[in-house]
N, C-alpha and C positions, 0 to 999 in steps of 0.2 A: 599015305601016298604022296601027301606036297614034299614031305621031307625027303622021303628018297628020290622024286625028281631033283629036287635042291641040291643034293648030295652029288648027283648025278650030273648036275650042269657045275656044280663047285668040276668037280675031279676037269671035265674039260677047259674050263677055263685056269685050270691050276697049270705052271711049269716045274719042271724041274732043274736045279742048279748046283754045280760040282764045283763050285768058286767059293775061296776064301773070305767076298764080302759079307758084313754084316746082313743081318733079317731081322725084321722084327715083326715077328708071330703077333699073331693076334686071339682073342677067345671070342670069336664072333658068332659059336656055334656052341657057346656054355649059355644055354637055357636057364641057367641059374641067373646069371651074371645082370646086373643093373639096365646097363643099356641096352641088352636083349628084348627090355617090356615096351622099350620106343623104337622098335625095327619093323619093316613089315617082312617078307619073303624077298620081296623087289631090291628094299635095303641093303639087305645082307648078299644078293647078287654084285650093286653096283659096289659093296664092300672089297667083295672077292676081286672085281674085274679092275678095279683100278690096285688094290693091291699089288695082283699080280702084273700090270702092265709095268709100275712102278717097278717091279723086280728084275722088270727085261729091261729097262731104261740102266739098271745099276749094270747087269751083266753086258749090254750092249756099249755102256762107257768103258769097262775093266776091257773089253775087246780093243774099243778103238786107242785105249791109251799103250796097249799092247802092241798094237799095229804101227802108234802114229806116238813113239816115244819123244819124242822131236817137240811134238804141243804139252805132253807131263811138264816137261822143263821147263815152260812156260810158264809155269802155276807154282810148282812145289819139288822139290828134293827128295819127295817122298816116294815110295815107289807105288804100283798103281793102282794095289788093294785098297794103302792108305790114303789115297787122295779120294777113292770112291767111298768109303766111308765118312771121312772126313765132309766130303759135298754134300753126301745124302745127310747124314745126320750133325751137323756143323752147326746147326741151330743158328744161321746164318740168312734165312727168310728168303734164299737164293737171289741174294744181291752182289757178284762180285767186281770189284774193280778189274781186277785182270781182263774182262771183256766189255769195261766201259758200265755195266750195271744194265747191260739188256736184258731181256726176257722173251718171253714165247715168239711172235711172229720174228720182232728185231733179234732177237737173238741166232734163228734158224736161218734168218738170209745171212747177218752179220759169218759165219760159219764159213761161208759159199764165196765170200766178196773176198776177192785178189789182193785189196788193198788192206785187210786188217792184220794187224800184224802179233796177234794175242793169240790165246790157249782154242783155236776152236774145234776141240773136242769138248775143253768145260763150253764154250755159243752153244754147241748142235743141243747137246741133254740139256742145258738150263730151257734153253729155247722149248723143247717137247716136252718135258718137266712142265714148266708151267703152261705149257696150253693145253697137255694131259688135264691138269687142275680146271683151267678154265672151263673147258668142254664140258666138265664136271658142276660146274655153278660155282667154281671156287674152292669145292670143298674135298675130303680125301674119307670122310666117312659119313655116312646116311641114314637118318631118322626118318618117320612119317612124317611127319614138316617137309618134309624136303623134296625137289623137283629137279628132275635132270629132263632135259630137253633132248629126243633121241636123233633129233638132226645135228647138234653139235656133235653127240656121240661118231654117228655117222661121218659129220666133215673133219674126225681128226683122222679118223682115216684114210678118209682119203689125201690128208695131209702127210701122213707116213711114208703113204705111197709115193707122194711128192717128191720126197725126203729122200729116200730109198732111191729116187733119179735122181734128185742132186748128188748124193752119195757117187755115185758111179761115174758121174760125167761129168763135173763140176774139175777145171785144172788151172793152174798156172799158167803165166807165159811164157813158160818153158814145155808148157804141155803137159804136166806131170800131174795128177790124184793130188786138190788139194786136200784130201783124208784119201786112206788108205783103209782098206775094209773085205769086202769078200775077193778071193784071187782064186782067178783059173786058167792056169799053166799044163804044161807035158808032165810037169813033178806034183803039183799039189791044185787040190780043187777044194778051198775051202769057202761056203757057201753061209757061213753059221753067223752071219751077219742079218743075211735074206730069212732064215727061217725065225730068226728070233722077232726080227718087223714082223713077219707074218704073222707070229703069234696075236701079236699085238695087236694086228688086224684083225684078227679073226675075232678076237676076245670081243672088242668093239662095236664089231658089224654085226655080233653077237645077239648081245646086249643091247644096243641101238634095235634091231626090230625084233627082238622078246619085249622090249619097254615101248614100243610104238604099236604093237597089240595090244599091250593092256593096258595103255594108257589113250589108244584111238587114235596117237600123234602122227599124222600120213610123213614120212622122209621125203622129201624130193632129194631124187637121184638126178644132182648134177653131171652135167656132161662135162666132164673135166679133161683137158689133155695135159698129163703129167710134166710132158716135156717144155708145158706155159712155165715151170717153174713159181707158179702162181698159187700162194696157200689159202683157202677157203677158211673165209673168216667164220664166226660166231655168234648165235643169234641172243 
């Protein structure tokens, strides 16, 4: 019975993707396998959920590098499969000069701010890249040793959310999208910006209170107004 719930919370928190980026599959679910005898059920959830957020983070860069070819050129000559490759798996500890060498919070304002003059498609994903991790304790896979706090889980969400209004209302002084991302016109209404954050929320909010029931950890639901543009730190 655990397994087929487990099965059952895997397939929801799973996405699907029709993009030429790399994946790298996992066997989290071969009962054979080594590291299976140091997993509990919990483990192999918070496995699934940041995997797969991780996956909407690559799909969500190949979109905006799409949208916003102007910041590719900033980075690389490559075109936007291989740059997102390249990022994700670049065995590079996501430290780039092209944006100064920020990360999570600095990097996701760095993204937003008028005055920087870099790749900030590579700001916005390093920026939620690593505070995905953070949220996590650091880490991208999970033992019994190991402890995720489901209030972090919960505050990157609502950091997404954050994101998701910078995204859209964040311009120049010309007034213009400094990123480019979901558009809704008389000719095209494409949304697939919004649903793929959502994913990622959901996944999260998920997770955060399935793991704060069985762990007893109460979430405080902050009252946040998205449009503070103000990211909720980490505990």
């Amino acid at each position: 019975m655990r397994i087929l719930i487990l099965f059952t919370i895997v397939s929801l928190l799973t996405g699907c993707s029709g993009s030429s980026i790399e994946r790298k599959d996992s066997t989290q679910y071969d009962k054979g396998s080594f590291n299976q005898l140091a997993k509990l059920d919990q483990d192999r959830m918070a496995d699934y959920e940041i995997r797969e957020n991780i996956e909407s983070l690559k799909i969500l860069m190949l979109k905006l590098y799409k949208r916003n070819p102007d910041q590719l050129k900033k980075t690389t000559s490559d075109n936007a499969e291989q740059a997102v490759n390249w990022i994700f798996f670049g065995g590079h500890k996501w430290e780039f000069e092209q944006i100064n060498n920020a990360t999570d919070f600095e990097a996701v304002y760095q993204a937003f701010d008028q005055k920087f003059e870099g790749d900030r498609v590579l700001s916005l994903i390093t920026g939620l890249y690593t505070m995905l991790v953070k949220a996590h304790g650091d880490k991208t896979e999970f033992f019994i040793t190991d402890s995720i706090d489901p209030q972090n889980l919960y505050n990157m969400a609502r950091n997404i959310e954050i994101t998701m209004w910078m995204l859209s209302t964040k311009k120049n002084e010309d007034g213009r999208l400094l990123l480019f991302s979901n558009e809704i016109n008389e000719e095209v209404a494409n949304l697939s910006f919004e649903r793929e954050f959502g994913k990622m929320i959901g996944r999260l909010d998920y997770f955060a209170y399935t793991l704060s029931e069985k762990t007893e950890r109460v979430i405080t639901r902050m009252i946040q107004n998205v449009t503070t543009g103000i990211l909720l730190p980490f505990i």
